[in-house]
PQR file of N, CA, C, O and H, with PARSE charges and radii, in Angstrom:
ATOM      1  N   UNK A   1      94.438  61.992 161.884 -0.4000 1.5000
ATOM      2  CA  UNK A   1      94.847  61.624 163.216 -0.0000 2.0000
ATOM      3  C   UNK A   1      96.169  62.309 163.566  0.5500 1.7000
ATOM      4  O   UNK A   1      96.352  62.505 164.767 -0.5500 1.4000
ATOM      5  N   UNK A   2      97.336  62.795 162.522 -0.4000 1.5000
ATOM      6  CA  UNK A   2      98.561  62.684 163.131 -0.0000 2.0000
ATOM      7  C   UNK A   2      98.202  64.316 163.535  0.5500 1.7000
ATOM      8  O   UNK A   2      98.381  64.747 164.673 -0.5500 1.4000
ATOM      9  H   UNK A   2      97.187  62.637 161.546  0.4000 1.0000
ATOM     10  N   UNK A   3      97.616  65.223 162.303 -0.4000 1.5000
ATOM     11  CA  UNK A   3      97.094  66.575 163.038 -0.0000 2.0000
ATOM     12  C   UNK A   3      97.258  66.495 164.621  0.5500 1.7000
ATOM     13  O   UNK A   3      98.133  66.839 165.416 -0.5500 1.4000
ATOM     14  H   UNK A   3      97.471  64.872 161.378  0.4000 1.0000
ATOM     15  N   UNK A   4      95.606  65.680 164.739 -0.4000 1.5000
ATOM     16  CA  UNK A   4      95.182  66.267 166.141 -0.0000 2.0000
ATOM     17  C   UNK A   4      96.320  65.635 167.238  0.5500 1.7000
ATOM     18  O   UNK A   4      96.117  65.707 168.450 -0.5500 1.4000
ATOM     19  H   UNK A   4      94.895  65.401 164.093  0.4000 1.0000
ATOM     20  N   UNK A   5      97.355  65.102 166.755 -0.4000 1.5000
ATOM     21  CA  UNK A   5      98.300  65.213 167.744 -0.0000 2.0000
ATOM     22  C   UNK A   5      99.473  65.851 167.259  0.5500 1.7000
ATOM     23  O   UNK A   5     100.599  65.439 167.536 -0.5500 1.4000
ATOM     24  H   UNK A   5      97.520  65.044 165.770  0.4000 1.0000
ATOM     25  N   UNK A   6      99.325  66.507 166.788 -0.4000 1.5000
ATOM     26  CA  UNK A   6     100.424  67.802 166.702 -0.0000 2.0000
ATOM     27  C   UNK A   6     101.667  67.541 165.788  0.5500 1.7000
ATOM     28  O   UNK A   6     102.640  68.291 165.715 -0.5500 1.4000
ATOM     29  H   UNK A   6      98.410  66.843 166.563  0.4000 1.0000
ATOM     30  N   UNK A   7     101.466  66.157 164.977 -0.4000 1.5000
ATOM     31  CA  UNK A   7     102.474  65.833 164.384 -0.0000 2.0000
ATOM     32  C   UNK A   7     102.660  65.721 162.889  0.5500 1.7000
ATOM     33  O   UNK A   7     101.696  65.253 162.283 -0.5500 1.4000
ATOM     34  H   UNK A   7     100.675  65.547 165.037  0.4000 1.0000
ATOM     35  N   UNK A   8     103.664  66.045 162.220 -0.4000 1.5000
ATOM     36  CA  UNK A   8     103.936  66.189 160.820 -0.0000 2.0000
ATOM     37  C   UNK A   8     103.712  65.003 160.280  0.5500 1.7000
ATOM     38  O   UNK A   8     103.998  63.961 160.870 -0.5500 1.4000
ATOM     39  H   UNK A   8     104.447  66.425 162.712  0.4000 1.0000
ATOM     40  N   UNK A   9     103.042  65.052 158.801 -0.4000 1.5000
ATOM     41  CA  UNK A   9     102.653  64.184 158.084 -0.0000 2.0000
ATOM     42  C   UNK A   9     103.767  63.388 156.285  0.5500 1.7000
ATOM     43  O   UNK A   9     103.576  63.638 155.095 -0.5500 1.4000
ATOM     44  H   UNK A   9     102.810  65.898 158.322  0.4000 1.0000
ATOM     45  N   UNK A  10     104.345  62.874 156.659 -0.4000 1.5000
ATOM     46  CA  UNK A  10     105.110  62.511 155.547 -0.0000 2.0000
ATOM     47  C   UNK A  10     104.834  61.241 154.486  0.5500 1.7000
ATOM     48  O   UNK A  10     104.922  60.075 154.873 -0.5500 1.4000
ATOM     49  H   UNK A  10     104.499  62.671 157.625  0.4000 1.0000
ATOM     50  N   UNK A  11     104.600  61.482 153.545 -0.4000 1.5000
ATOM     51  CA  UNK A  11     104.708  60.661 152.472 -0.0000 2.0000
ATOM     52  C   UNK A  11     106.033  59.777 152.020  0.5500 1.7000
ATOM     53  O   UNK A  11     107.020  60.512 152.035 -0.5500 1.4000
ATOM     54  H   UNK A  11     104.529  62.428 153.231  0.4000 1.0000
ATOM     55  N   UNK A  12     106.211  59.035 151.802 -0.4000 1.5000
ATOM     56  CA  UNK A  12     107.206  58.217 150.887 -0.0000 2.0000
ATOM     57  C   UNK A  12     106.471  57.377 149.481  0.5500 1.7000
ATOM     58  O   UNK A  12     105.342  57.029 149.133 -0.5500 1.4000
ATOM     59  H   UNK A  12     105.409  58.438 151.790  0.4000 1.0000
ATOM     60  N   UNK A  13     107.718  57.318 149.010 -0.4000 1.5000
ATOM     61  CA  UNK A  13     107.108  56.411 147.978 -0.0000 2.0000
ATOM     62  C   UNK A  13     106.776  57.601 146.269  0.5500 1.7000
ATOM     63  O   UNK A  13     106.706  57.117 145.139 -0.5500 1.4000
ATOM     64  H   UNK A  13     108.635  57.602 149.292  0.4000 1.0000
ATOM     65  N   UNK A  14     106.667  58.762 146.509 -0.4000 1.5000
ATOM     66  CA  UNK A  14     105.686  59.492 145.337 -0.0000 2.0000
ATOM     67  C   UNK A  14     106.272  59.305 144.173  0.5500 1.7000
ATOM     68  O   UNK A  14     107.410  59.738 143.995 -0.5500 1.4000
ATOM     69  H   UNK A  14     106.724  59.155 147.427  0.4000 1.0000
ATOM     70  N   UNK A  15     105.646  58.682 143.263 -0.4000 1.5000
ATOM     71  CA  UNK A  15     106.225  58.716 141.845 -0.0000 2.0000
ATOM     72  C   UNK A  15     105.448  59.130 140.779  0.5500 1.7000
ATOM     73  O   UNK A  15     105.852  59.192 139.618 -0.5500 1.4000
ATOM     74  H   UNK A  15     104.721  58.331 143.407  0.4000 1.0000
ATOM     75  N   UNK A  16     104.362  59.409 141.154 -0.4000 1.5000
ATOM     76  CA  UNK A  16     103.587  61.016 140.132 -0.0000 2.0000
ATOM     77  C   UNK A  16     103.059  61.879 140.491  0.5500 1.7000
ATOM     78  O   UNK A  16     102.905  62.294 141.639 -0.5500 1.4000
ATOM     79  H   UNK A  16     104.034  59.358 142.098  0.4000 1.0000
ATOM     80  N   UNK A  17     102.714  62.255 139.534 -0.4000 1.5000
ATOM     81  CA  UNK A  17     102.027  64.110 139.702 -0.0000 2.0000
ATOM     82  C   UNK A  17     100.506  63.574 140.638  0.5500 1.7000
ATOM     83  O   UNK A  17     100.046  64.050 141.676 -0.5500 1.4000
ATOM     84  H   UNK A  17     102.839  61.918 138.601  0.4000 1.0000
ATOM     85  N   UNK A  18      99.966  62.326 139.723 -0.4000 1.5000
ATOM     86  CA  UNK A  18      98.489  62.184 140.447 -0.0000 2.0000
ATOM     87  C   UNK A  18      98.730  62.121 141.885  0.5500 1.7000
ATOM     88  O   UNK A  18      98.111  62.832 142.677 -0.5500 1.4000
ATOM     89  H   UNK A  18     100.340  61.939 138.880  0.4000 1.0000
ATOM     90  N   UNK A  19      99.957  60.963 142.360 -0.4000 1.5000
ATOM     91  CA  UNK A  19     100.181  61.502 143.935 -0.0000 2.0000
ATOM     92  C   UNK A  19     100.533  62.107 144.385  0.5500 1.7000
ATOM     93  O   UNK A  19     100.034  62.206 145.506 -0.5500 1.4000
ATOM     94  H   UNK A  19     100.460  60.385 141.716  0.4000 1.0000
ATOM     95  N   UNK A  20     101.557  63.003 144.103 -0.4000 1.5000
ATOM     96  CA  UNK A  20     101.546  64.805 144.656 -0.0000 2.0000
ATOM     97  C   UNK A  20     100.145  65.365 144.728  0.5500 1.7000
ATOM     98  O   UNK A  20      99.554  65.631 145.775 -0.5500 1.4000
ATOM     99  H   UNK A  20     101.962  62.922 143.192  0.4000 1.0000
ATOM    100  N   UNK A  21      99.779  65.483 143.770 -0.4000 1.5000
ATOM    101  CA  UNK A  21      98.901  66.294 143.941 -0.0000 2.0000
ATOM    102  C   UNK A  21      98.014  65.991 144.754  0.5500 1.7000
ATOM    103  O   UNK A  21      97.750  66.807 145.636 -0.5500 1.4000
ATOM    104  H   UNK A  21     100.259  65.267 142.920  0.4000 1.0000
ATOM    105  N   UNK A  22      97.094  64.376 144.674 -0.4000 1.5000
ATOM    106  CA  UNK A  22      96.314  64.478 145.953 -0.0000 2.0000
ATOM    107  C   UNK A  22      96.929  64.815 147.372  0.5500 1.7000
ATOM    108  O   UNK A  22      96.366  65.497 148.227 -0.5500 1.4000
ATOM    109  H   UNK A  22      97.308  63.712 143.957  0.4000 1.0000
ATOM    110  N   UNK A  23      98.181  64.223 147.483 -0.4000 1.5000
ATOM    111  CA  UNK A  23      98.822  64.421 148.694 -0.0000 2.0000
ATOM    112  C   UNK A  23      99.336  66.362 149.263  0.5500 1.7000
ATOM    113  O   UNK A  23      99.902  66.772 150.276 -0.5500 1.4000
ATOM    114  H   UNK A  23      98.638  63.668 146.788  0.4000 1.0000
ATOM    115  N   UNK A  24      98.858  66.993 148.190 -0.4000 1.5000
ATOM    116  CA  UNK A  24      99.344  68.339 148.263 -0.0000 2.0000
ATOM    117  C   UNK A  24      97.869  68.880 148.698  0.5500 1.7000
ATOM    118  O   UNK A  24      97.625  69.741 149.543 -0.5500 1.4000
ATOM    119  H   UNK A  24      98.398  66.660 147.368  0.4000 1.0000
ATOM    120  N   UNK A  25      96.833  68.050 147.792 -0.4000 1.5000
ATOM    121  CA  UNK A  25      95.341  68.611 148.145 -0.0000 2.0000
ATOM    122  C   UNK A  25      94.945  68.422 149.803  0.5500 1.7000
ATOM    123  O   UNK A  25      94.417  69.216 150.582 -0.5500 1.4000
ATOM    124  H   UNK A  25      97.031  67.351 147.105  0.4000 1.0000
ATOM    125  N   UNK A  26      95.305  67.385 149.945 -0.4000 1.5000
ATOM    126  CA  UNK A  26      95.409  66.640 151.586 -0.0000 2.0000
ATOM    127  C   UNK A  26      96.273  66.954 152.673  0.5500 1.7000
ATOM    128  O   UNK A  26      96.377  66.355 153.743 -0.5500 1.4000
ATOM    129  H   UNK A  26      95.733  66.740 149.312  0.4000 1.0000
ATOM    130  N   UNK A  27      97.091  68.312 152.133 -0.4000 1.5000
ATOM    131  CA  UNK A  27      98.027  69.073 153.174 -0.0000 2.0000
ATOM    132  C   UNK A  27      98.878  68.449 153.776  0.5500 1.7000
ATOM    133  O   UNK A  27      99.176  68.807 154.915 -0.5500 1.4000
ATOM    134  H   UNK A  27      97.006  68.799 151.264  0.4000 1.0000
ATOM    135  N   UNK A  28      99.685  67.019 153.001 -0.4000 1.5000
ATOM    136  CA  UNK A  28     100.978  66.284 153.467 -0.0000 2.0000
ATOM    137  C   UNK A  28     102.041  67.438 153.897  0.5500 1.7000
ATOM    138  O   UNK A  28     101.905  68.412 153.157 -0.5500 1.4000
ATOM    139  H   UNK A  28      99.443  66.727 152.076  0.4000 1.0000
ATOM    140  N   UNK A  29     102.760  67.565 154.587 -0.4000 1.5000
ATOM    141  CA  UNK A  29     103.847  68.250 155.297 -0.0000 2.0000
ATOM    142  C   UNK A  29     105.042  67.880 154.422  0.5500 1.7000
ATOM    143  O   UNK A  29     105.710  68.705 153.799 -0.5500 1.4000
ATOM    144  H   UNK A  29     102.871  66.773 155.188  0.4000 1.0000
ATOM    145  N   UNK A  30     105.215  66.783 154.431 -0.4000 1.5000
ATOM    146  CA  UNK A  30     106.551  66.694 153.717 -0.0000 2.0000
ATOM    147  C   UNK A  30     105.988  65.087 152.382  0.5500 1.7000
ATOM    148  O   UNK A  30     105.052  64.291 152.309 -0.5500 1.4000
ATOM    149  H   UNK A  30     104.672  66.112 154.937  0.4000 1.0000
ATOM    150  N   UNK A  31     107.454  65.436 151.470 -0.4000 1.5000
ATOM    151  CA  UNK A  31     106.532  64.868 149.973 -0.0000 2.0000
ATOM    152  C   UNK A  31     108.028  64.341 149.684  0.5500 1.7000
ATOM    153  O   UNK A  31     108.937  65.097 149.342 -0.5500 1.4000
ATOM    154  H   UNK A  31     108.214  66.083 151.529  0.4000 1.0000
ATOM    155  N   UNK A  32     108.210  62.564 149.915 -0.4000 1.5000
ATOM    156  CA  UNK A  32     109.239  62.584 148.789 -0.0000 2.0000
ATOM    157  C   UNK A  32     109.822  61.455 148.248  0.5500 1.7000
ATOM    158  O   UNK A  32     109.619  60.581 149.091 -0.5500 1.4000
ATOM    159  H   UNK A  32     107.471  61.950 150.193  0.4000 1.0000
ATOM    160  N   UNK A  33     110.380  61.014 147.402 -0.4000 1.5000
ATOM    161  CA  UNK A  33     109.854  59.454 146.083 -0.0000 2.0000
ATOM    162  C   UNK A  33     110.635  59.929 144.611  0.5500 1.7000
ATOM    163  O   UNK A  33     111.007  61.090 144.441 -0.5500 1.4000
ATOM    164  H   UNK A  33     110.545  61.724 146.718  0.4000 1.0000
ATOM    165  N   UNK A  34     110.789  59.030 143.759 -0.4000 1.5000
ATOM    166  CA  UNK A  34     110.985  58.820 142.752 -0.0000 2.0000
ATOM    167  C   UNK A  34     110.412  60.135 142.040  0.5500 1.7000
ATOM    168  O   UNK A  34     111.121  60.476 141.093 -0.5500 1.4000
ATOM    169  H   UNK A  34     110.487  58.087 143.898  0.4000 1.0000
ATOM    170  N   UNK A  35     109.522  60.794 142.221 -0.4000 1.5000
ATOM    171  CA  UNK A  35     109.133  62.005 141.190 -0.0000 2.0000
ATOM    172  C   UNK A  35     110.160  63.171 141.627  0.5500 1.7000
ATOM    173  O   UNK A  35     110.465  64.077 140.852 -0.5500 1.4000
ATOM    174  H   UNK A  35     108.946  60.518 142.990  0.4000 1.0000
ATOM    175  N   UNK A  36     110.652  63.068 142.907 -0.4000 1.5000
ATOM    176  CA  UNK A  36     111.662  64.467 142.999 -0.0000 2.0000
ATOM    177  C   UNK A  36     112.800  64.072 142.263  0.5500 1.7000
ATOM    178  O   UNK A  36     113.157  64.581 141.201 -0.5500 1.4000
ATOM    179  H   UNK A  36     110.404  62.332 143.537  0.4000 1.0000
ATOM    180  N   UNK A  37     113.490  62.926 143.006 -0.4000 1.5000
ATOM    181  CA  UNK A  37     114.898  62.225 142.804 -0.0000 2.0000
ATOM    182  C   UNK A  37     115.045  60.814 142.833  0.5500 1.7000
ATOM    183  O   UNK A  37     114.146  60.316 143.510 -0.5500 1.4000
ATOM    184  H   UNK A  37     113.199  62.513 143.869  0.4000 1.0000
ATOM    185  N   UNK A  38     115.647  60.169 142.470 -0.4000 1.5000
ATOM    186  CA  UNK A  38     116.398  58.863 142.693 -0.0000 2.0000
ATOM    187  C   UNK A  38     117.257  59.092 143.346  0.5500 1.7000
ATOM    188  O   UNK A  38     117.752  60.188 143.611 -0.5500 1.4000
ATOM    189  H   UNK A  38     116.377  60.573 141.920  0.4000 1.0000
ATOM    190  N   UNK A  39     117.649  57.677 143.821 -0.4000 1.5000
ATOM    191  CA  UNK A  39     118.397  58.294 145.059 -0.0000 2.0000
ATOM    192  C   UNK A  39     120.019  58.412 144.723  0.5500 1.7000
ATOM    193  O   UNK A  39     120.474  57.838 143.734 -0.5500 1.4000
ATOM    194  H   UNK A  39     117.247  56.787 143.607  0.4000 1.0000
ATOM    195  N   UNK A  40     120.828  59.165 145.577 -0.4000 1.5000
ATOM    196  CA  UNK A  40     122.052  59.847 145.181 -0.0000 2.0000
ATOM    197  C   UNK A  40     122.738  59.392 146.005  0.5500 1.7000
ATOM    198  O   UNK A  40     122.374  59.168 147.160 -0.5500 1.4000
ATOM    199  H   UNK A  40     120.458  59.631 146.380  0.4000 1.0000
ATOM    200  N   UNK A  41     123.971  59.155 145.497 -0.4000 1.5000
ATOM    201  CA  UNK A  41     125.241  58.444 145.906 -0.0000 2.0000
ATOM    202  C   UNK A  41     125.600  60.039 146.745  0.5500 1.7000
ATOM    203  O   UNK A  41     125.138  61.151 146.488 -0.5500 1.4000
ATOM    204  H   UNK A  41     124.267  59.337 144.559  0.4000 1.0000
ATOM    205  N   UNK A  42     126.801  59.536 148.036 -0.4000 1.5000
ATOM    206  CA  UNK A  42     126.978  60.804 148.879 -0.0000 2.0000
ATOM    207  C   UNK A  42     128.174  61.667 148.083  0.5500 1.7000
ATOM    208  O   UNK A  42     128.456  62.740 148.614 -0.5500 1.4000
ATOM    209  H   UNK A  42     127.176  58.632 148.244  0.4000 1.0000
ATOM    210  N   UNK A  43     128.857  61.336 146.944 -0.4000 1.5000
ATOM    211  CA  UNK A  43     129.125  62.847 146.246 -0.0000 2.0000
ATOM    212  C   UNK A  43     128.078  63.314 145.390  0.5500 1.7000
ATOM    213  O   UNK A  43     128.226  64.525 145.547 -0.5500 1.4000
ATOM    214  H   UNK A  43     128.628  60.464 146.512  0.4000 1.0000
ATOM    215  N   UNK A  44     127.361  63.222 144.793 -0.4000 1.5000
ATOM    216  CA  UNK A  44     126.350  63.556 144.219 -0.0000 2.0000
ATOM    217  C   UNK A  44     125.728  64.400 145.287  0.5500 1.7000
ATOM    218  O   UNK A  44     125.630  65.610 145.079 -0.5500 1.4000
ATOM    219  H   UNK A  44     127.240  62.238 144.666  0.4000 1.0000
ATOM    220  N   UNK A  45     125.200  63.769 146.662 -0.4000 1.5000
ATOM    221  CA  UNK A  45     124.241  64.521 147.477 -0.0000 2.0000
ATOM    222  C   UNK A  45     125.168  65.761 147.478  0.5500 1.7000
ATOM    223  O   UNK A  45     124.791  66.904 147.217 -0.5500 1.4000
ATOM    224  H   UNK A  45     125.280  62.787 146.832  0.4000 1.0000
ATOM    225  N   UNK A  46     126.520  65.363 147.828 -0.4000 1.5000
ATOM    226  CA  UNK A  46     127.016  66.529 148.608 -0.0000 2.0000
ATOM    227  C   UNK A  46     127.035  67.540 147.681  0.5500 1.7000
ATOM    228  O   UNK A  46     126.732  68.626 148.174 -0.5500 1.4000
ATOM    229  H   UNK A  46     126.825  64.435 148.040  0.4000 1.0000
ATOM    230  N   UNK A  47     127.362  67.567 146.156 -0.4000 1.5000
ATOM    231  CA  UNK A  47     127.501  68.362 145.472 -0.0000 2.0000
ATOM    232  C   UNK A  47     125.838  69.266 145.405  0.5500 1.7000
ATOM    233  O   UNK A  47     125.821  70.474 145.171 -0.5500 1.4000
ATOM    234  H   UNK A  47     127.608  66.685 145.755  0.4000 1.0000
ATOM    235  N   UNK A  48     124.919  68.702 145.575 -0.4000 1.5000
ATOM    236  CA  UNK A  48     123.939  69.165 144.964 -0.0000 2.0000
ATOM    237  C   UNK A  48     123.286  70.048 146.503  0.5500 1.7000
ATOM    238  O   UNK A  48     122.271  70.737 146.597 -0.5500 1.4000
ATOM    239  H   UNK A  48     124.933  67.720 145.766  0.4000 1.0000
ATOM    240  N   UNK A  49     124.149  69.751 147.397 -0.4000 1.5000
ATOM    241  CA  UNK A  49     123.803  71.055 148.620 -0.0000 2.0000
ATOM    242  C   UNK A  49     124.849  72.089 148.627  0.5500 1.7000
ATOM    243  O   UNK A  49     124.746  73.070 149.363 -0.5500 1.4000
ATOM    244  H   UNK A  49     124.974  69.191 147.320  0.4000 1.0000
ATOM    245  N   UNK A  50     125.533  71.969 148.089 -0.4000 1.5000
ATOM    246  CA  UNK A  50     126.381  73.455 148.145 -0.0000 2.0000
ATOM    247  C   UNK A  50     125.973  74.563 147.105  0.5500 1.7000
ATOM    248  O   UNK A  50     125.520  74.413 145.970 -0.5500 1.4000
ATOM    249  H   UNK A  50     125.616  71.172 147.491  0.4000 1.0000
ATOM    250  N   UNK A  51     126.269  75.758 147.824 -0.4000 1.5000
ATOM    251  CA  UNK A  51     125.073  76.557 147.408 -0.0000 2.0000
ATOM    252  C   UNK A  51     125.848  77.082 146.076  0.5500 1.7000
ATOM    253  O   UNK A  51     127.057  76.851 146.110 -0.5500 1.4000
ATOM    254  H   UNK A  51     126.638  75.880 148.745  0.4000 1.0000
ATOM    255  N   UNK A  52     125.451  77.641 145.093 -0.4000 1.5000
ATOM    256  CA  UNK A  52     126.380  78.338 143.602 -0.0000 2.0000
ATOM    257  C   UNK A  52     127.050  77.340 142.876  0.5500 1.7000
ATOM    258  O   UNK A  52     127.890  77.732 142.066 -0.5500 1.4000
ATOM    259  H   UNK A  52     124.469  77.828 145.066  0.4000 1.0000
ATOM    260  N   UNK A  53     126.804  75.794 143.024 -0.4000 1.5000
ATOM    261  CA  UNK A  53     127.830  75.077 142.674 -0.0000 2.0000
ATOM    262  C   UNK A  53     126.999  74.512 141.476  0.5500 1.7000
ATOM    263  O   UNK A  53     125.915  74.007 141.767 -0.5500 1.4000
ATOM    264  H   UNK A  53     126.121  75.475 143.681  0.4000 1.0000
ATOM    265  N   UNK A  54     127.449  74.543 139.915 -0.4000 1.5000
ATOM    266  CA  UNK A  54     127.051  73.719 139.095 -0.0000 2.0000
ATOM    267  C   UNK A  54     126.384  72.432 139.200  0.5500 1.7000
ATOM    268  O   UNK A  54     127.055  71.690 139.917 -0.5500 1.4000
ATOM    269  H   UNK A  54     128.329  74.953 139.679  0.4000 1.0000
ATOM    270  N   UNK A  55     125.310  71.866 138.760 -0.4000 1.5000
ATOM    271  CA  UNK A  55     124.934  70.787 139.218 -0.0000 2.0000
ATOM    272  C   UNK A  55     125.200  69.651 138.308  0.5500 1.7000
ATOM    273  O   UNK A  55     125.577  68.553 138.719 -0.5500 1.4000
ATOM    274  H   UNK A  55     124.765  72.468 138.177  0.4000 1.0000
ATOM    275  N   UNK A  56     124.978  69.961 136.949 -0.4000 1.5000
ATOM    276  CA  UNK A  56     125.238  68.915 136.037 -0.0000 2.0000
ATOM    277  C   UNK A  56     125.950  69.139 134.852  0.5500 1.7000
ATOM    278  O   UNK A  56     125.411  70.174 134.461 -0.5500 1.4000
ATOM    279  H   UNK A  56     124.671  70.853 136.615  0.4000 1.0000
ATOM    280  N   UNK A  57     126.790  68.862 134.035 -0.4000 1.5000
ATOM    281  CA  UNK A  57     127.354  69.391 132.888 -0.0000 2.0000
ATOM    282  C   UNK A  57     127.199  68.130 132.063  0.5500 1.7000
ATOM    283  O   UNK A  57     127.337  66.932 132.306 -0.5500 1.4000
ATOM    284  H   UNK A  57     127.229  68.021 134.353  0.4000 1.0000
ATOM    285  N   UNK A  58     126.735  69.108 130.596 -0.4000 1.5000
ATOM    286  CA  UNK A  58     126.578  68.231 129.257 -0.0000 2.0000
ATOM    287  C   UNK A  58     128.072  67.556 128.917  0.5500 1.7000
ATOM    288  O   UNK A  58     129.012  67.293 129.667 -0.5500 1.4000
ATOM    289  H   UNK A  58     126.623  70.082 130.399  0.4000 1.0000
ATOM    290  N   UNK A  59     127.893  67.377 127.421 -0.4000 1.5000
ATOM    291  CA  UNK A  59     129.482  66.889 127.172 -0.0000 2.0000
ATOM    292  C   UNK A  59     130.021  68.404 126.681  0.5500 1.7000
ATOM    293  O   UNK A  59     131.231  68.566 126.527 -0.5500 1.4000
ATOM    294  H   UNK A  59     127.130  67.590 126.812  0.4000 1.0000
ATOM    295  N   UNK A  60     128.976  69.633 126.412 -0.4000 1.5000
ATOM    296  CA  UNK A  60     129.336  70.691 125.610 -0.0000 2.0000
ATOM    297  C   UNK A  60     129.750  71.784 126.763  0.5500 1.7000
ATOM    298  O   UNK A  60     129.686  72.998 126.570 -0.5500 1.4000
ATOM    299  H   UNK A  60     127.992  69.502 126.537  0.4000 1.0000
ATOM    300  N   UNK A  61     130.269  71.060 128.228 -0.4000 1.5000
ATOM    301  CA  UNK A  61     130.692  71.610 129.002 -0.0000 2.0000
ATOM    302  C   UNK A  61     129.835  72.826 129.497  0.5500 1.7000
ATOM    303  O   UNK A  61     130.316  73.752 130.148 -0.5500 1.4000
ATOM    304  H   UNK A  61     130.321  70.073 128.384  0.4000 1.0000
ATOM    305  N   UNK A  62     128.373  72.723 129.084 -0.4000 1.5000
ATOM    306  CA  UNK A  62     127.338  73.906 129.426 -0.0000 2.0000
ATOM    307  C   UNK A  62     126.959  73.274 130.661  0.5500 1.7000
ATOM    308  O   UNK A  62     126.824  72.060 130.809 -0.5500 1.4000
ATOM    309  H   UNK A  62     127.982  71.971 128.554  0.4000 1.0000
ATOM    310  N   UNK A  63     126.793  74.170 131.553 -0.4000 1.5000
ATOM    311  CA  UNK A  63     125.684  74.272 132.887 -0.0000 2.0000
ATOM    312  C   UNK A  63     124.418  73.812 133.224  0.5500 1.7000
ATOM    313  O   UNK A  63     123.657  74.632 133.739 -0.5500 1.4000
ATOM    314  H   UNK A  63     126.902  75.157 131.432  0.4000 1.0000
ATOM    315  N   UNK A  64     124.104  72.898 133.081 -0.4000 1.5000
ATOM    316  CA  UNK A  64     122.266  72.766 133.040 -0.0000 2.0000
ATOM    317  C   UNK A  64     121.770  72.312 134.659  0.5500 1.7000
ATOM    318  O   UNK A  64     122.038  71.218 135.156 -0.5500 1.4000
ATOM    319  H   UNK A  64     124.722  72.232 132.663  0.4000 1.0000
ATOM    320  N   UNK A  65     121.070  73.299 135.280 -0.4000 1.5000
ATOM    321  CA  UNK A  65     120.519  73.133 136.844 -0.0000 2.0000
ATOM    322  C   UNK A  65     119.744  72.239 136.840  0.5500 1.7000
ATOM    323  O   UNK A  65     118.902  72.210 135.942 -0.5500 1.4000
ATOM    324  H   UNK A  65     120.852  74.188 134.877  0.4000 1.0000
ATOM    325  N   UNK A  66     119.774  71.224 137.837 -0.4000 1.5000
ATOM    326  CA  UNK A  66     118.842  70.265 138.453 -0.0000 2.0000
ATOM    327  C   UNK A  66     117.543  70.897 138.910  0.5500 1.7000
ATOM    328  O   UNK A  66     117.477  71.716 139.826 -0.5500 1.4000
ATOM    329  H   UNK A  66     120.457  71.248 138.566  0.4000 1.0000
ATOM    330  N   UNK A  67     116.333  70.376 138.077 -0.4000 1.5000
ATOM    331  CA  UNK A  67     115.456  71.071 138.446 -0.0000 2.0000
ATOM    332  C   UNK A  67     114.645  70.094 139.347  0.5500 1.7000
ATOM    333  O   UNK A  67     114.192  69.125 138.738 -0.5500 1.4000
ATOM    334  H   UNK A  67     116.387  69.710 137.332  0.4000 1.0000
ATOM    335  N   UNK A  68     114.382  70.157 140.633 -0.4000 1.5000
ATOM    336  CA  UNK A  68     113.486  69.550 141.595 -0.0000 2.0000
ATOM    337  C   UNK A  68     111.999  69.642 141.467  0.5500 1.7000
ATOM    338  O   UNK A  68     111.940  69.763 140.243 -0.5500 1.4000
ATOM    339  H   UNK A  68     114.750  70.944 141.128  0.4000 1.0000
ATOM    340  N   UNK A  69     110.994  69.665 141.795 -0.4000 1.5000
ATOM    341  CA  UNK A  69     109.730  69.655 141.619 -0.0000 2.0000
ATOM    342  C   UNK A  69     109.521  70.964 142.765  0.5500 1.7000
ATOM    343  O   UNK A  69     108.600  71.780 142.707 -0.5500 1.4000
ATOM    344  H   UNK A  69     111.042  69.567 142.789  0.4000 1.0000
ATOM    345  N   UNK A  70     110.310  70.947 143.518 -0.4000 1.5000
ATOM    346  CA  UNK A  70     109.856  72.304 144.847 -0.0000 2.0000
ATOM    347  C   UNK A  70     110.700  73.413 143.708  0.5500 1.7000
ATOM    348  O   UNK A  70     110.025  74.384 143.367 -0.5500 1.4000
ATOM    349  H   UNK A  70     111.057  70.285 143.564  0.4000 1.0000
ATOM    350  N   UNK A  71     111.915  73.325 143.203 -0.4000 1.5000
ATOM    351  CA  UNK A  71     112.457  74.819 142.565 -0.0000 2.0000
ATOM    352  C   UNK A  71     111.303  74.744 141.565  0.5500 1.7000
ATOM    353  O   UNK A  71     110.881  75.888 141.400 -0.5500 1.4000
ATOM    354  H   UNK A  71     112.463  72.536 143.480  0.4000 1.0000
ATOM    355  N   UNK A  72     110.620  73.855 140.829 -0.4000 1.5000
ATOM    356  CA  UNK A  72     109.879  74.560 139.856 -0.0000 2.0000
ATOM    357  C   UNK A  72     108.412  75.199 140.432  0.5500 1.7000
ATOM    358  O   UNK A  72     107.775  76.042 139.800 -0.5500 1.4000
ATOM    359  H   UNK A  72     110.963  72.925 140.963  0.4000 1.0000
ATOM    360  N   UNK A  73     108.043  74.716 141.578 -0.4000 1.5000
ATOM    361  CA  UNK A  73     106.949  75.513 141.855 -0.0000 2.0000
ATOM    362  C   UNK A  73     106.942  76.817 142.297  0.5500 1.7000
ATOM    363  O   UNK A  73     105.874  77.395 142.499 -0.5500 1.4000
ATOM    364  H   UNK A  73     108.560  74.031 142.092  0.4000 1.0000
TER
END
């Protein structure tokens, strides 16, 4: 229904692969729930939109990138 009126289709709620995926088979527009992220306090958000900026550090002061479910596809 939301198609034939011209409008984008969004999911909430996704917390597995089985619902991504049907919802990916079913051409959802937008996808998003517990399997991308939990939700983020606003320094956290903010850090994790600026672009080149480290996202998470161990205690061994190494770099390790937040991997989302859209960067890994």
């Amino acid at each position: 229904m939301a198609r034939s009126l011209n409008l984008k289709v969004i999911a909430e709620g996704v917390e597995d692969e089985a619902q991504m995926s049907f919802l990916q088979a079913h051409h959802c527009d937008e996808i998003q729930g517990y399997y991308f992220s939990k939700p983020l306090g606003p320094t956290r958000l903010r850090r994790n939109c600026e672009p080149n900026t480290p996202k998470r550090w161990s205690s061994r002061k190494r770099v390790e990138p937040i991997v989302t479910k859209d960067s890994a596809m």
